[in-house]
Backbone bond lengths (Angstrom), bond angles and torsions (degrees), N, CA, C in turn:
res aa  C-N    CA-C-N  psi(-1)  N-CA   C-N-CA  omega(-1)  CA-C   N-CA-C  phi
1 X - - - 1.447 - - 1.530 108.24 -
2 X 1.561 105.78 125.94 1.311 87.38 177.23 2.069 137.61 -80.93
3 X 0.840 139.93 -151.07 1.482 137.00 -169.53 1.423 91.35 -125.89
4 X 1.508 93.82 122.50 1.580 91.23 165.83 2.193 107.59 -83.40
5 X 1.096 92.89 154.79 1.784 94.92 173.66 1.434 103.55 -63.14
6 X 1.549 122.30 145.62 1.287 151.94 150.95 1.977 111.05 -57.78
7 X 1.180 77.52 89.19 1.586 93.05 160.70 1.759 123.87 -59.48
8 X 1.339 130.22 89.12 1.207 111.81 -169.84 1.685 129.69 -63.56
9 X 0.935 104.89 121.76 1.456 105.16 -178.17 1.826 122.26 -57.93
10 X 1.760 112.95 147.47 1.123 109.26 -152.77 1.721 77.25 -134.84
11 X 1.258 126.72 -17.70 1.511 107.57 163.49 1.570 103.04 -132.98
12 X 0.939 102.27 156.90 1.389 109.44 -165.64 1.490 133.05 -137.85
13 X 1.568 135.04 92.00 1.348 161.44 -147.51 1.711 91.20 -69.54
14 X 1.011 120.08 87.50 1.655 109.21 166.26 1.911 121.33 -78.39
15 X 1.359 109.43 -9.01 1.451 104.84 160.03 1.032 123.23 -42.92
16 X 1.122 117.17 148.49 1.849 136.19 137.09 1.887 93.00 -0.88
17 X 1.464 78.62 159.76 1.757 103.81 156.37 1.127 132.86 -90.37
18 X 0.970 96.57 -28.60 2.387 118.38 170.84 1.235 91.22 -59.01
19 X 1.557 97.95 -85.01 2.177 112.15 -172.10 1.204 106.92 -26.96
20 X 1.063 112.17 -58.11 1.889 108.45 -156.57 1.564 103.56 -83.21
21 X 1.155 120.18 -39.86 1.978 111.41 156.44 1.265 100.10 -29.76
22 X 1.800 109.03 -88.31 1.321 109.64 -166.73 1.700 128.87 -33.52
23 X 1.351 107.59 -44.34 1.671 118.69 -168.71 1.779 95.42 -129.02
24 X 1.368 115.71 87.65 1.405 117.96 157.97 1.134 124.13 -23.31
25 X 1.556 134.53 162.08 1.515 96.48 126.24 1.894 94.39 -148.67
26 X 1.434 95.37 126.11 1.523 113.94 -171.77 2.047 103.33 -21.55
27 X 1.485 119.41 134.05 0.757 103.49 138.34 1.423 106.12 123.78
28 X 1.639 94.46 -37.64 1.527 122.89 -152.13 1.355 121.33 -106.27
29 X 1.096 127.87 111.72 1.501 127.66 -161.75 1.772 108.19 -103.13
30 X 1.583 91.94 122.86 1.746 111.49 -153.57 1.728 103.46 -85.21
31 X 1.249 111.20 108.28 1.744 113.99 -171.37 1.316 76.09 -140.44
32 X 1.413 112.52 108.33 1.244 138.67 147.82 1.241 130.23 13.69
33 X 1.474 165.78 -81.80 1.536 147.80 -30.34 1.075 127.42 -31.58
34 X 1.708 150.08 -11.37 1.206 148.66 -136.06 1.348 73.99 -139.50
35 X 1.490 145.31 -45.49 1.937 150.11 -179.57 1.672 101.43 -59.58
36 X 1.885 117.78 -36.92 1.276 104.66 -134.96 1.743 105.11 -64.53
37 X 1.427 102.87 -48.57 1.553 86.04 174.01 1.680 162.27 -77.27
38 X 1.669 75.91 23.57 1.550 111.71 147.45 1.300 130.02 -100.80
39 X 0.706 123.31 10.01 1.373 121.99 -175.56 1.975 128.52 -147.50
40 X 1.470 88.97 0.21 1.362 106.64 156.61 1.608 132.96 -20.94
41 X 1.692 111.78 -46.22 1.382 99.54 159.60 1.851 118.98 -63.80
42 X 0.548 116.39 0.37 1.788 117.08 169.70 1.822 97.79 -82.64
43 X 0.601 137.70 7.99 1.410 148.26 -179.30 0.995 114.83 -80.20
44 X 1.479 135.20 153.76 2.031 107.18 149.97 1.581 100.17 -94.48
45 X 1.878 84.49 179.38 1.412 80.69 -160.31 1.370 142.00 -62.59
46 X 1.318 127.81 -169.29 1.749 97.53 -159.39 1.662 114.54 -74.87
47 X 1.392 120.63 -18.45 1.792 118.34 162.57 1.422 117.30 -86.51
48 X 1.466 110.63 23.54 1.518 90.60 153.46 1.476 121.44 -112.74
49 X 1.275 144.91 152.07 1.086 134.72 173.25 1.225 141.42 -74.47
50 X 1.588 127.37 130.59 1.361 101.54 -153.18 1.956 94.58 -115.20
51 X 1.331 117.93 145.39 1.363 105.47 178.45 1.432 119.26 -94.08
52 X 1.225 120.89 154.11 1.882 105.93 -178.15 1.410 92.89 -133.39
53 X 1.702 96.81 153.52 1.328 119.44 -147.92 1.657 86.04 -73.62
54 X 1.808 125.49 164.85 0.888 115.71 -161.40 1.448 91.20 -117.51
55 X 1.667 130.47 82.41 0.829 125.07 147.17 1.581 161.04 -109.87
56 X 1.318 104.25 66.72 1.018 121.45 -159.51 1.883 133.49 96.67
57 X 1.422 121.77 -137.37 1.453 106.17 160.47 1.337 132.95 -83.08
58 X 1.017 112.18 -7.43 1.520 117.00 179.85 1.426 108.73 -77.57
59 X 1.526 113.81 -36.83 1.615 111.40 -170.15 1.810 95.21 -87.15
60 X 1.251 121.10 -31.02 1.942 99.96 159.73 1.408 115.24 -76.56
61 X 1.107 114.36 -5.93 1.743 108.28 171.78 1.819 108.65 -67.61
62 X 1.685 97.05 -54.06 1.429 112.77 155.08 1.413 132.34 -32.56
63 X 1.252 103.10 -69.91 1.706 95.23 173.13 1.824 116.70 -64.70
64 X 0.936 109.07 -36.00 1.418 112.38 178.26 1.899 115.47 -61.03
65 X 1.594 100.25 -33.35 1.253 97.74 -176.28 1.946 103.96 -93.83
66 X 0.717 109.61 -7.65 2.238 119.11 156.01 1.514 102.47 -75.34
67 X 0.918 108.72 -56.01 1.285 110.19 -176.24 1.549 127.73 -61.12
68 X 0.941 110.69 -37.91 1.371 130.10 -179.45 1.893 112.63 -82.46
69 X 1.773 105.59 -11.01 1.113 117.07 168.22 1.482 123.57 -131.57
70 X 1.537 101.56 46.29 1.361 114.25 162.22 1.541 115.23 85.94
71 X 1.339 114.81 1.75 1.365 134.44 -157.87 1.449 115.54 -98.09
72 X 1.447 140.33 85.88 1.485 116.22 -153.13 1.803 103.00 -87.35
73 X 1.298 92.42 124.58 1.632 103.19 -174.10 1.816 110.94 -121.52
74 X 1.178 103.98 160.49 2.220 83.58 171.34 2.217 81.72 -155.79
75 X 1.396 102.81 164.72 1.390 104.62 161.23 1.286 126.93 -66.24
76 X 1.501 121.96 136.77 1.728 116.48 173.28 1.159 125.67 -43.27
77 X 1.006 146.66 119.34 1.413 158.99 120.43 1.659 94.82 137.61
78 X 1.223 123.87 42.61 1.491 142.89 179.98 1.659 111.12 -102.31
């Protein structure tokens, strides 16, 4: 079977995997926080900015941990 290409994500769900099943949120491609620094190529590339959904501490744990690795990130609708 072949692989479809990796669309890089431009907003970004830092919840859980449960949460973000349960409560979508259009748009937003769900990479963990505890996954993210594995999985970084799902990203775009490292000068573009990526926004994370603004939910609560996990999504400033998120930007802080992009940020803190060269990654320019800010909260949605910020």
């Amino acid at each position: 079977m072949a692989r479809l290409p990796l669309i890089p994500c431009r907003l970004l769900d830092p919840r859980p995997e449960r949460k973000a099943r349960r409560r979508p949120i259009a748009e937003a491609v769900n990479i963990p926080l505890r996954e993210l620094a594995l999985r970084t190529h799902e990203l775009p590339p490292p000068e573009e900015q990526v926004a994370v959904t603004a939910i609560g501490p996990v999504a400033e744990s998120a930007v802080a941990w992009l940020t803190g690795h060269r990654r320019p990130a800010r909260l949605a609708g910020r």
